[in-house]
N, CA, C and O atoms as a MOPAC input file, in Angstrom:
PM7 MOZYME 1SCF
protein

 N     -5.33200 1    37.87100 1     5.24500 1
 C     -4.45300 1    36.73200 1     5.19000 1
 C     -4.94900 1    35.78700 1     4.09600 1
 O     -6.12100 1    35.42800 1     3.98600 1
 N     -4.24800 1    35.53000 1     3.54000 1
 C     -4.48400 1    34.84900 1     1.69600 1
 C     -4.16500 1    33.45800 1     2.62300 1
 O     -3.36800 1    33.33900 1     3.55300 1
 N     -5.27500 1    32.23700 1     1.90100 1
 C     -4.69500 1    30.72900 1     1.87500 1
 C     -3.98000 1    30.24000 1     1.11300 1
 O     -3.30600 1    30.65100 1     0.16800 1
 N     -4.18800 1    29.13200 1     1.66100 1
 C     -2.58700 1    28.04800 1     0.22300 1
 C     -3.50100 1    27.58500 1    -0.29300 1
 O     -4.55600 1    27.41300 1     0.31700 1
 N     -3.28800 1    27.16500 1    -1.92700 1
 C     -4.24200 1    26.34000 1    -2.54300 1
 C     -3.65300 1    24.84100 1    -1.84500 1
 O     -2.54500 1    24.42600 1    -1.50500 1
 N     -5.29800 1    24.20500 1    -1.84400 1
 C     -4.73800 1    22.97500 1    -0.94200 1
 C     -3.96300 1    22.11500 1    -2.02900 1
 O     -4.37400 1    22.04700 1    -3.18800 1
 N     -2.76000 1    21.42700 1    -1.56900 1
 C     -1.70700 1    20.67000 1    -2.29800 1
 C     -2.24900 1    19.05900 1    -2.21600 1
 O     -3.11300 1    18.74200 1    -1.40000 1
 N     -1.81300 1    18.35400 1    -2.89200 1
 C     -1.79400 1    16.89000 1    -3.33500 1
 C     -0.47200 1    16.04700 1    -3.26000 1
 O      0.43600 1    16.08700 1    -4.09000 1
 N     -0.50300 1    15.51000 1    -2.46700 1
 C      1.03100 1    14.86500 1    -1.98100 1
 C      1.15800 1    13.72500 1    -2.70400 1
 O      0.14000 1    13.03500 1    -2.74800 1
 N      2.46800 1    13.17800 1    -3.50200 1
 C      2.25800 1    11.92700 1    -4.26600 1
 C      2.73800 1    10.96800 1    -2.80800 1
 O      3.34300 1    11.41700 1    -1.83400 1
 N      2.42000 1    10.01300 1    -2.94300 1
 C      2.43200 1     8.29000 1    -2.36700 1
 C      4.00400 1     8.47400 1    -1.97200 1
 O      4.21500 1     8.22700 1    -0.78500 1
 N      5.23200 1     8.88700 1    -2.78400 1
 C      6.25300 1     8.66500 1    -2.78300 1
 C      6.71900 1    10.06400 1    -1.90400 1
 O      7.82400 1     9.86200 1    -1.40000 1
 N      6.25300 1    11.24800 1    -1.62300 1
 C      6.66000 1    11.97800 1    -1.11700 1
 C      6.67000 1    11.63000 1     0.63300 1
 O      7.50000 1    11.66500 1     1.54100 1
 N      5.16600 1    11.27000 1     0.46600 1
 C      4.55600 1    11.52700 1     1.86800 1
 C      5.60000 1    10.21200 1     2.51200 1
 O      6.31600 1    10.39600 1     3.49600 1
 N      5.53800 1     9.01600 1     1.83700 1
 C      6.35900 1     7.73200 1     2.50600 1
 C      7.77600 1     8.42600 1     2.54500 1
 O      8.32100 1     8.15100 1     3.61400 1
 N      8.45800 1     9.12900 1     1.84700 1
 C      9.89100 1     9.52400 1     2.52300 1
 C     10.15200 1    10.92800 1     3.47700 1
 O     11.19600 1    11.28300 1     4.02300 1
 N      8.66600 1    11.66000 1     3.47000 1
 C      8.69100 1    12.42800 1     5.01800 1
 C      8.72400 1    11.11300 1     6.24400 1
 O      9.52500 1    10.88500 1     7.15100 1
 N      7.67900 1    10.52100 1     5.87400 1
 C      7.25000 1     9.48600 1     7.03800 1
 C      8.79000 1     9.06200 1     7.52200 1
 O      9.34200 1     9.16800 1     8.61700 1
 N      9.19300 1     8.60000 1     6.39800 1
 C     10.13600 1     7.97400 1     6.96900 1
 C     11.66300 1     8.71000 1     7.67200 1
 O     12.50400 1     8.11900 1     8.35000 1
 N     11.66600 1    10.07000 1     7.27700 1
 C     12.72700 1    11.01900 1     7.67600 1
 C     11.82500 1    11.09300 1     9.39900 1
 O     12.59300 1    11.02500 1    10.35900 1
 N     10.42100 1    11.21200 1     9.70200 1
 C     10.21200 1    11.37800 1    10.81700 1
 C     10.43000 1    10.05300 1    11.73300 1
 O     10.72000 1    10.09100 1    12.92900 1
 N     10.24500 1     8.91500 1    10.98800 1
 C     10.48300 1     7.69000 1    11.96400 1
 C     12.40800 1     7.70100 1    12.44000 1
 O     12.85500 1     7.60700 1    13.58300 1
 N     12.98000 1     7.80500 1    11.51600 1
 C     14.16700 1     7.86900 1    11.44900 1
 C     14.45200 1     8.73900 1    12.89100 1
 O     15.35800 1     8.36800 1    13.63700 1
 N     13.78600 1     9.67500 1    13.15400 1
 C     14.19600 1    10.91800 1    14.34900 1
 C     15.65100 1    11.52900 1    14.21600 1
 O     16.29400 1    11.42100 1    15.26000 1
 N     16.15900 1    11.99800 1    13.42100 1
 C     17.51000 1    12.44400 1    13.36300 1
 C     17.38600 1    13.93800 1    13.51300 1
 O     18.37400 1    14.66600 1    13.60800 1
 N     16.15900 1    14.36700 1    13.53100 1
 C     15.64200 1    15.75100 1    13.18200 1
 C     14.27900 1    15.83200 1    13.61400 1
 O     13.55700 1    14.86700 1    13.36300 1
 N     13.75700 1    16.91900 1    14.28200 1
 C     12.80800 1    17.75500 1    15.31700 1
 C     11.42900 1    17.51200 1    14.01300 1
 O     11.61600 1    17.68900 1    12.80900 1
 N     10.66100 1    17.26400 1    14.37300 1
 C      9.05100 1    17.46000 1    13.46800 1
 C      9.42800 1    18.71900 1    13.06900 1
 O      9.49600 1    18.58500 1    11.84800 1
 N      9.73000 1    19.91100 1    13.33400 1
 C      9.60300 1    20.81900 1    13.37300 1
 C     10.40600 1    20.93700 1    12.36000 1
 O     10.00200 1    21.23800 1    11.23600 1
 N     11.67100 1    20.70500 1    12.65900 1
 C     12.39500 1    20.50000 1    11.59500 1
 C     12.45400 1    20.18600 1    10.05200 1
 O     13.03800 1    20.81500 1     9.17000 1
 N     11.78000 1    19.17700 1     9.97700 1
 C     10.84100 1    18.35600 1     9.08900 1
 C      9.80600 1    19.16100 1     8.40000 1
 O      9.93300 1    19.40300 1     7.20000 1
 N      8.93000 1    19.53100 1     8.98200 1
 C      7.90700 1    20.56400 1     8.51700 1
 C      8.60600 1    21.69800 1     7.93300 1
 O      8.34200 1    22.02100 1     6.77400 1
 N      9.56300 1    22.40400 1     8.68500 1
 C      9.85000 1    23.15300 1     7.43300 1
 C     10.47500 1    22.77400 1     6.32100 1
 O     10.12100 1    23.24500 1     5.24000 1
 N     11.76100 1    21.63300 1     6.43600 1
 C     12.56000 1    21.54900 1     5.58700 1
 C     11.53700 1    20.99900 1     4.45200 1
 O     11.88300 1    21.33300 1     3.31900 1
 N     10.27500 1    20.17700 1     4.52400 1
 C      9.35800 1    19.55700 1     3.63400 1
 C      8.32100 1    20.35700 1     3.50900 1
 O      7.40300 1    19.69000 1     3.03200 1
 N      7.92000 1    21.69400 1     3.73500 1
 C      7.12300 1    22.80200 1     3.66800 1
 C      5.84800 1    21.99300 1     3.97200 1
 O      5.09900 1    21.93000 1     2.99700 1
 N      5.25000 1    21.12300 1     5.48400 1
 C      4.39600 1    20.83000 1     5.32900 1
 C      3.86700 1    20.72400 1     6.95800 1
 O      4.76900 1    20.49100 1     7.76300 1
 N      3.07100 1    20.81100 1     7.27600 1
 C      2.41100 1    21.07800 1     8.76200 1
 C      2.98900 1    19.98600 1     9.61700 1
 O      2.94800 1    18.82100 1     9.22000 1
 N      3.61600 1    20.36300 1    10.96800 1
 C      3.54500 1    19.11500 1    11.64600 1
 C      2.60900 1    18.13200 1    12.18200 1
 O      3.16600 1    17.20300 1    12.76600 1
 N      1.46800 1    18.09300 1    12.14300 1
 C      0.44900 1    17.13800 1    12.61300 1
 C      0.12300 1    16.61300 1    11.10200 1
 O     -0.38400 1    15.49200 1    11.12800 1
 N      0.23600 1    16.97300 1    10.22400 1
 C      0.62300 1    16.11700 1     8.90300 1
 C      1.55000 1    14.87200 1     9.30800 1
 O      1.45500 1    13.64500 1     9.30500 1
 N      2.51600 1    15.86600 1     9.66600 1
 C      3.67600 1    14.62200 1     9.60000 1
 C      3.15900 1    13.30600 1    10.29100 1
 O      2.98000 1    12.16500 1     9.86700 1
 N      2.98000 1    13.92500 1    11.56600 1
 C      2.41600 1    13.06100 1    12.30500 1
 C      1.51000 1    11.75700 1    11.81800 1
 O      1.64800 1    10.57300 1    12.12300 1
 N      0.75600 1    12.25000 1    11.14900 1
 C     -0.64200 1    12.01700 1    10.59100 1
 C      0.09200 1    10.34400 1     9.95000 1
 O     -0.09100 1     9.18200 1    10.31300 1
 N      1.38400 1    11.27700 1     8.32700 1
 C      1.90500 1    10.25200 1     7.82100 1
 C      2.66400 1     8.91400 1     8.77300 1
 O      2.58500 1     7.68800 1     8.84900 1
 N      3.33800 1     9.92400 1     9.33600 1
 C      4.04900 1     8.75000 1    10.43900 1
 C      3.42600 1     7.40400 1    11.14300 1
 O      3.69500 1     6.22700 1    10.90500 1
 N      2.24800 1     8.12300 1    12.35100 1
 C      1.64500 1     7.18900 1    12.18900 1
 C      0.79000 1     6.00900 1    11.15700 1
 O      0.43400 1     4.86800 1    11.45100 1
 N      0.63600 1     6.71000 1     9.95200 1
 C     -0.33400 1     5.34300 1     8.69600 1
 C      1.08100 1     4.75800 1     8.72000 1
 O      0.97200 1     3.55200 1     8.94200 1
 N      2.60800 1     5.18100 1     8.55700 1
 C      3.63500 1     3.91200 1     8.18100 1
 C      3.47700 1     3.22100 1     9.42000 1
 O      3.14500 1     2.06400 1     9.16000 1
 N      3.58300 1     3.44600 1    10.89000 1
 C      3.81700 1     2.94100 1    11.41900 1
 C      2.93700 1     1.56800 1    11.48000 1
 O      3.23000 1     0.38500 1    11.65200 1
 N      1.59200 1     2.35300 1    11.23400 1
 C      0.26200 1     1.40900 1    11.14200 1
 C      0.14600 1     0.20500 1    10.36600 1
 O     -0.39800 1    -0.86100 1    10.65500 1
 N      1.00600 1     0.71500 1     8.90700 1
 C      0.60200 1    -0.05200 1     8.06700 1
 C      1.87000 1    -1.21900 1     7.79700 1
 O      1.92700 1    -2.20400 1     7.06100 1
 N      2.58600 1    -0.76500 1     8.50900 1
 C      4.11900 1    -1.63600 1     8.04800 1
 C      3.88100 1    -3.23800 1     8.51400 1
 O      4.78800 1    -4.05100 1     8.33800 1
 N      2.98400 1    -3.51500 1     8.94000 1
 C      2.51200 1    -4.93000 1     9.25500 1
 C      2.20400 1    -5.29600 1     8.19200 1
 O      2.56400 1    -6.44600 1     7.94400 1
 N      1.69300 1    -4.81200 1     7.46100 1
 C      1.18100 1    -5.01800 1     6.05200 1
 C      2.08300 1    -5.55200 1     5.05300 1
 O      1.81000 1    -6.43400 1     4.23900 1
 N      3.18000 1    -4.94200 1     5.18700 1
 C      4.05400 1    -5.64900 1     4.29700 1
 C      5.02200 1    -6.15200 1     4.67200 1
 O      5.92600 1    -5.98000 1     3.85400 1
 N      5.50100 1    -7.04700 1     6.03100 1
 C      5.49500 1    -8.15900 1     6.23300 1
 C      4.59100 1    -9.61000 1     6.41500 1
 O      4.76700 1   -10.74200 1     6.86600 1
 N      3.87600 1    -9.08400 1     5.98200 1
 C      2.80300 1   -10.00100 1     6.24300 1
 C      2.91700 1   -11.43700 1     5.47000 1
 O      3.88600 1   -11.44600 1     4.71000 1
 N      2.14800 1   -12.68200 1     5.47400 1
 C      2.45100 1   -13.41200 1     4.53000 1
 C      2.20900 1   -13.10200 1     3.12900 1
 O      1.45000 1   -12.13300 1     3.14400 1
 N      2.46200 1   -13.42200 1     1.94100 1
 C      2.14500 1   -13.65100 1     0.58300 1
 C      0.93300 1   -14.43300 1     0.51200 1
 O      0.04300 1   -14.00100 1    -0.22000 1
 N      0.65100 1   -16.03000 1     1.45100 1
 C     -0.18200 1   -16.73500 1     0.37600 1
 C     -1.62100 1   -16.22000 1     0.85300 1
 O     -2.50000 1   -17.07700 1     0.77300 1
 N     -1.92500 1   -15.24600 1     1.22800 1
 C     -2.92600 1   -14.40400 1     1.39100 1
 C     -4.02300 1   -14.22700 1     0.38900 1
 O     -5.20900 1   -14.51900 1     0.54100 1
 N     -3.26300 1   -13.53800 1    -0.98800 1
 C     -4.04500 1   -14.10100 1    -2.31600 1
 C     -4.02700 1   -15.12200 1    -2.93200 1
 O     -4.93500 1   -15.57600 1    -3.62900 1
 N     -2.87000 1   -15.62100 1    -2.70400 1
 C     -3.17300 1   -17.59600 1    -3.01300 1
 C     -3.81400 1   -18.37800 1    -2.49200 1
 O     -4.05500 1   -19.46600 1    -3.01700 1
 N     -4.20500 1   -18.06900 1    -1.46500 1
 C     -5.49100 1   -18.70800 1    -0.68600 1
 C     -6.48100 1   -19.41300 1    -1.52000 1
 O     -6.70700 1   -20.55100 1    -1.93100 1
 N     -7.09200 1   -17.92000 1    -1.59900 1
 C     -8.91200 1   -18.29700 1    -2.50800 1
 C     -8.33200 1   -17.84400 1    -3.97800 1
 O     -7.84200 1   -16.76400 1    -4.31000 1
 N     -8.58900 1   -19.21500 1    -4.85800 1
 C     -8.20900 1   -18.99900 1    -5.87500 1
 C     -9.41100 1   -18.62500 1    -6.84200 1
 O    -10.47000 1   -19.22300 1    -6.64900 1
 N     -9.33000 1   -17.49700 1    -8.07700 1
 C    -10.44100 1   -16.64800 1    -8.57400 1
 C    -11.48300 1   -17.36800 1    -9.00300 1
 O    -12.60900 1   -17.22200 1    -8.52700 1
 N    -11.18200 1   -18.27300 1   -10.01000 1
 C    -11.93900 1   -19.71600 1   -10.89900 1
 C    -12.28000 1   -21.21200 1    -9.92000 1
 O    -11.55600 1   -21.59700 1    -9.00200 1
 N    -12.77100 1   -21.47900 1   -10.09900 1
 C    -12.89300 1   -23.22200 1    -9.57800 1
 C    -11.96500 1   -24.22300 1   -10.37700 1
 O    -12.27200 1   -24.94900 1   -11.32300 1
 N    -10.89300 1   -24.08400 1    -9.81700 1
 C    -10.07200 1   -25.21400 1   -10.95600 1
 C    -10.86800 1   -26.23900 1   -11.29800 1
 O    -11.38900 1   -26.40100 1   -12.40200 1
 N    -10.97600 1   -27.01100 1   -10.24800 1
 C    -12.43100 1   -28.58100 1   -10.21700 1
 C    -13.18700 1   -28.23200 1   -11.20700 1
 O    -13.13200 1   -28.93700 1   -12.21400 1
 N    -13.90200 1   -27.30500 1   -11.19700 1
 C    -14.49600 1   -27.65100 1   -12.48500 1
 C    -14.46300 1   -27.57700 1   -13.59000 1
 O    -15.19700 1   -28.21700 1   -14.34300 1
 N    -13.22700 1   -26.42900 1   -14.08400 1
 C    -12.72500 1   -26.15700 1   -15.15900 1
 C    -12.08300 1   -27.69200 1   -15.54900 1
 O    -12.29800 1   -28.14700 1   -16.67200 1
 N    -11.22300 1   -28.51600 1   -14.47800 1
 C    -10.49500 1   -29.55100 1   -15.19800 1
 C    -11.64700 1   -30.47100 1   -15.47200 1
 O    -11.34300 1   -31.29600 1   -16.33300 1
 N    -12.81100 1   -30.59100 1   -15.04100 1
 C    -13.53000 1   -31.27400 1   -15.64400 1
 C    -14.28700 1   -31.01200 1   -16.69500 1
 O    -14.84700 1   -31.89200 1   -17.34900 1
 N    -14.35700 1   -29.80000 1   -16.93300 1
 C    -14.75900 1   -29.76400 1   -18.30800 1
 C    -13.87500 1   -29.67900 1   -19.42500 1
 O    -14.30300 1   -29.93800 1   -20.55000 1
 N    -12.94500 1   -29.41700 1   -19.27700 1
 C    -11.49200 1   -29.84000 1   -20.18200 1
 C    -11.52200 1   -31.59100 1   -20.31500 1
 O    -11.31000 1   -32.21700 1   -21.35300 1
 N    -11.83000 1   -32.14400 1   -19.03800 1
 C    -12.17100 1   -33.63700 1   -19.59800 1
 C    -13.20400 1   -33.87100 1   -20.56300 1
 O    -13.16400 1   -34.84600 1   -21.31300 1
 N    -14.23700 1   -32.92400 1   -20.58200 1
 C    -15.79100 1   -33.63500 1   -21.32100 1
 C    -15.23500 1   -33.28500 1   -22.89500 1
 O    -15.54800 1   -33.97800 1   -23.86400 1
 N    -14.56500 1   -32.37500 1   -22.95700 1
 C    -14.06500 1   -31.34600 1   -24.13000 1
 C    -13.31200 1   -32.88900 1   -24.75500 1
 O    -13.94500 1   -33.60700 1   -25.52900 1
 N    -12.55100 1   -33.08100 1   -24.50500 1
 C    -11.06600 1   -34.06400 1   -24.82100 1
 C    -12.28700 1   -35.09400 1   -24.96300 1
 O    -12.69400 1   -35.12300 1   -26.12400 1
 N    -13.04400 1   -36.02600 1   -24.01100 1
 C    -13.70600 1   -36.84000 1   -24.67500 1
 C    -14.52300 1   -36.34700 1   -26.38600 1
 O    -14.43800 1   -36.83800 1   -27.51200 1
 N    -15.12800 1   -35.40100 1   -25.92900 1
 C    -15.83000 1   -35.19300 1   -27.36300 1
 C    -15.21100 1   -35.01100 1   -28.42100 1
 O    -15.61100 1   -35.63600 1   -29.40300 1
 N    -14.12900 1   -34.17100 1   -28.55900 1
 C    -13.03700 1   -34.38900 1   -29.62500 1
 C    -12.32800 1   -35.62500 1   -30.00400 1
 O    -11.93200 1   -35.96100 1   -31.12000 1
 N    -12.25400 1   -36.12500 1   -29.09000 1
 C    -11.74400 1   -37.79000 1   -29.12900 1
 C    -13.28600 1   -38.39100 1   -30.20000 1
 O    -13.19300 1   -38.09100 1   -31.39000 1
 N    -13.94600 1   -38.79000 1   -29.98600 1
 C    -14.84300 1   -39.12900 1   -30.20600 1
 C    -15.42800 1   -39.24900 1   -32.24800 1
 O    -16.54600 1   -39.67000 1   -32.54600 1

């Protein structure tokens, strides 16, 4: 009995099995074959959407929070700058 070379699923495949299995219009089984791919795969995907779909409702100001730089001190040294050029 020969194996499969193991396959590499893109991001975009696996999220529209997931989502043909959340949908339920059709048997895992179903699914697995029509997407040539194991059912506890499916599974597998199904559950990370289910998991992760909090995720993107979530809020936005999440990364606006902690901002990267210290504004404070950048605007103060933009002040010392402007004095010395003034000057």
């Amino acid at each position: 009995m020969s194996r499969r070379p193991r396959r590499n699923h893109t991001p975009a495949f696996k999220a529209k099995v997931a989502l043909a299995a959340v949908k339920g219009d059709r048997t895992i089984a179903q699914l697995a074959e029509q997407f040539d791919v194991h059912p506890n795969q499916i599974m597998a995907w199904k559950a990370q959407l289910e998991g992760g779909a909090s995720e993107v409702f979530g809020s936005g100001s999440v990364t606006a929070a902690v901002p990267a730089v210290d504004v404070k001190s950048l605007h103060a040294k933009i002040g010392e700058l402007t004095l010395e050029n003034d000057s």
